[in-house]
N, C-alpha and C positions, 0 to 999 in steps of 0.2 A: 504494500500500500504506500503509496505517497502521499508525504504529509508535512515536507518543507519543501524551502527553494533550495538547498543541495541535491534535491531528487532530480531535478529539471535541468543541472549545471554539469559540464566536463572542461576539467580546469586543463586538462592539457595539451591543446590542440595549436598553444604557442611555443613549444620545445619543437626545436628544429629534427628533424629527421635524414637519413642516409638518403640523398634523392644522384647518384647515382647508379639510372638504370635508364634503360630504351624509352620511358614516359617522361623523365625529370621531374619523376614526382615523389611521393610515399603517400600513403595511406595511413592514416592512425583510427585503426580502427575501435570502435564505440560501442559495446553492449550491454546487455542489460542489468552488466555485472557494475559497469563503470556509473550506468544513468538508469537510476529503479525507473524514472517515469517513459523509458522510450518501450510506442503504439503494438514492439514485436521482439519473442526472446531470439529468433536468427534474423537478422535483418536483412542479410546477405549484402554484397556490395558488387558493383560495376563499375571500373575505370572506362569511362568514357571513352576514352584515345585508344585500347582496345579494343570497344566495342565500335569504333567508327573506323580506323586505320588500318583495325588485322579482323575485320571481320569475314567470315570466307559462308558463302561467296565474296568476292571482294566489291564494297561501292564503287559505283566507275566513277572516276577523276574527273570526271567532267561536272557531275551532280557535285563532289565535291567542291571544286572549285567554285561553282557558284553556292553553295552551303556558307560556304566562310570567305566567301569573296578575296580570294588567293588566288597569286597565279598556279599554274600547273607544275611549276618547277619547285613549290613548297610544296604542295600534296604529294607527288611522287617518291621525294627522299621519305617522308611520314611513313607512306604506304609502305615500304620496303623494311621498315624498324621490324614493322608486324608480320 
């Protein structure tokens, strides 16, 4: 049951993280261990840039390009990370 405002807070999402990898990113992931009041106990996650750059079938470049209004020669090195 939730019944303050530390139920609702995760205080650690400003500690830097290892972000060398193919995304340039990290994840810190958040459950229901960290935050009693979060809506689900697997939340599951998706990195975005995964699911847009190495998705297979692969999006064709072209729809990309206009998605993020980039030229073709930034989508294509992207696409090839994944």
């Amino acid at each position: 049951m939730c019944d303050s405002a530390d139920d609702f807070s995760f205080s650690g999402l400003h500690l830097p993280g290892n972000t060398s990898n193919p995304v340039g990113s990290r994840v810190t992931p958040v459950t229901v261990v960290q935050l009693l009041a979060l809506n689900s106990q697997n939340p599951g996650m998706i990195t975005i840039a995964n699911a847009v750059f190495g998705s297979k079938p692969n999006i064709a470049s072209d729809i990309l390009v206009k998605a993020f209004e980039v030229d073709k020669n930034i989508v294509d090195p992207l696409q090839a990370k994944f």
